[in-house]
N, C-alpha and C positions, 0 to 999 in steps of 0.2 A: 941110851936112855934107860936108865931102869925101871923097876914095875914099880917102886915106890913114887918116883916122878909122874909115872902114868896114874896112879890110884889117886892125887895130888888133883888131876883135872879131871876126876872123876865127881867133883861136885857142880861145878858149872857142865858137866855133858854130860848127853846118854850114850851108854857105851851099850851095846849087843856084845855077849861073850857066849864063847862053847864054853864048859867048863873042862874040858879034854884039851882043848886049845890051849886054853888060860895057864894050864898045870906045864904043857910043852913049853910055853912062853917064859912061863917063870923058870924052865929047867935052862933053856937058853941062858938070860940073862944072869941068872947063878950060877952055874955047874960048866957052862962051855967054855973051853979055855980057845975054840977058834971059833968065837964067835963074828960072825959076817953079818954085817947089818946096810942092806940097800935101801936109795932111796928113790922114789919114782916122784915125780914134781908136775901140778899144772899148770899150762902158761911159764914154762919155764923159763922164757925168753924177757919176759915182762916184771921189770923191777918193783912195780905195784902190786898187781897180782900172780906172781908166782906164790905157789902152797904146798905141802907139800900131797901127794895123793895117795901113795902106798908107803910104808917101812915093812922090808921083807926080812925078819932075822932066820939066821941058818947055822948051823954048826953041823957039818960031817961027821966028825967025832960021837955024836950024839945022834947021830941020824933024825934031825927034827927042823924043821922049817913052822914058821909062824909068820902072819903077814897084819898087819893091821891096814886098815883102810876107809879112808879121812873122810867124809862127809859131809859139803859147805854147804851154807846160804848165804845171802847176799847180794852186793853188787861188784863191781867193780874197784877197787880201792879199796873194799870194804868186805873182806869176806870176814866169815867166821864158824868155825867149827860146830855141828849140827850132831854128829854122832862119830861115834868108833868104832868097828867093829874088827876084832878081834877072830881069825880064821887059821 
């Protein structure tokens, strides 16, 4: 995903950012040519509510890891994204 896709849902959410992070982030998603991007899921088993909980991006190359991390409300069937924050 890129940071243009993430600035995109940046008007329906509040997003928490370092501005140290944010600068790593973007060096990832621009500049790493071995960008690794994990993904950590809750309720992963559950076809309703599985979400996702972390995206950890990494590149060696660059020596820079960046993690965002998802923050619902809701209920059951019905989550939805509350914040992001950017680490």
């Amino acid at each position: 995903m890129s940071f243009d896709k993430l600035s995109a849902i940046d008007t329906n959410t509040r997003f928490t950012r370092n501005n140290t992070k944010l600068s790593d982030h973007q060096k990832l998603v621009n500049q790493a040519n071995d960008l690794v991007t994990n993904f950590t899921y809750l309720d992963a088993s559950s076809s309703t509510d599985r979400r996702v909980s972390t995206i950890v991006y990494s590149s060696s190359s660059l020596n820079i890891t960046a993690t965002e991390t998802f923050t619902y409300s809701g209920s059951s069937g019905n989550y939805y994204v509350t914040q992001i924050q950017l680490s």
